[in-house]
N, C-alpha and C positions, 0 to 999 in steps of 0.2 A: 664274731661281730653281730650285734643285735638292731635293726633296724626297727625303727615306728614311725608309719606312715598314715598324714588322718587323710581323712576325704569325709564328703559332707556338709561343708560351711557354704557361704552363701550370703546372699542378699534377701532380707525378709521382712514382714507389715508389722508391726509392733501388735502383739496377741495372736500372733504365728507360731511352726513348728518348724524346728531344726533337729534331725539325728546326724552326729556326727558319730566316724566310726574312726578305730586306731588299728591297726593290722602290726602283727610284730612281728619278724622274721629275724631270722638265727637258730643258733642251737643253744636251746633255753633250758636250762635243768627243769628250774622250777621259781614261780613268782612268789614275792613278797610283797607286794600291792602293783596295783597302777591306778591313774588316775586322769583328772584332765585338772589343767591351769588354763588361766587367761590374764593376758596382760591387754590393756587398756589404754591408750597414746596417753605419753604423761604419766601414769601411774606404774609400780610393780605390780610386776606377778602376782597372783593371786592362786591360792588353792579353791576350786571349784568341786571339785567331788573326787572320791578316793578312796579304794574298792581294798582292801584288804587279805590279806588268804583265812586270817582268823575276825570274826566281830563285823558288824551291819559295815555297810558304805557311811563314809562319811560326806558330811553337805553345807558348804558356806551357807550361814544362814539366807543369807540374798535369792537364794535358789532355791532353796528348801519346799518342797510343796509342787513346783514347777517343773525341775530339772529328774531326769532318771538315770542312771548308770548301773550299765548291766556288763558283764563279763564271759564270753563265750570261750572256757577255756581250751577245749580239744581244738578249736581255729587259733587260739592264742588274740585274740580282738577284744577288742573294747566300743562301749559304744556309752554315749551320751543323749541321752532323747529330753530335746530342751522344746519345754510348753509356755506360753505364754509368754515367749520372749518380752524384752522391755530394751528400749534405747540404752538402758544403763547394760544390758549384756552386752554390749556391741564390742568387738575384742577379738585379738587372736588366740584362737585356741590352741592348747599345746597339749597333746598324750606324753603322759609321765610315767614309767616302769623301773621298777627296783625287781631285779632279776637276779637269779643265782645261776652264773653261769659254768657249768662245772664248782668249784671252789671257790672260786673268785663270786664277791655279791658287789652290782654295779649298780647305776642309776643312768636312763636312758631319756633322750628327747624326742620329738619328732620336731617336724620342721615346721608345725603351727597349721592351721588353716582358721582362714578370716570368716568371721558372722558379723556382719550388717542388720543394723536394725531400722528400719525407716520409722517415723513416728508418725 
């Protein structure tokens, strides 16, 4: 069973910093990416950034410039280091992992954590 837990969200001043972190526990062979999502009240899902095992991170353009994602793999975490937030980030965030776990290759959630953004 593979668990992903974020921590980090928050209440923030529009041209603020946010790092959020994803912690994965299980017995994890080995990743095929992870990432982070954010849904937005009203809106889908969204892919926000998405780390790969092969080829750069990928970056919704809305973020591009602002946003960072880094992958600490001997912890198995994840993190997102978001700059210059904007009202428009404001959204739950969700840590996204596609994991091979023995044999079997899964895709895993966490349970979101909220970023606020004041204007």
């Amino acid at each position: 069973q593979v668990q992903l837990v974020e921590s980090g969200g928050g209440l923030v001043q529009a041209g603020g910093s946010l790092r959020l972190s994803c912690a994965a526990s299980g017995t994890i062979f080995s990743f095929n990416a992870m990432g982070w999502y954010r849904q937005a009240p009203g809106k889908q899902r969204e892919s926000v950034a998405i780390f790969r095992r092969a080829g750069s991170p990928n970056y919704a353009d809305s973020v591009k410039g602002r946003f960072i994602i880094s992958r600490d793999g001997a912890k198995n975490r994840l993190y997102l280091q978001m700059n210059s937030l904007k009202p428009e980030d404001a959204a739950v965030y969700y840590c996204w992992a596609d994991f091979n776990i023995g044999s079997q290759r899964g895709e895993y959630w966490g349970q979101g954590s909220q970023v606020t953004v004041s204007s």
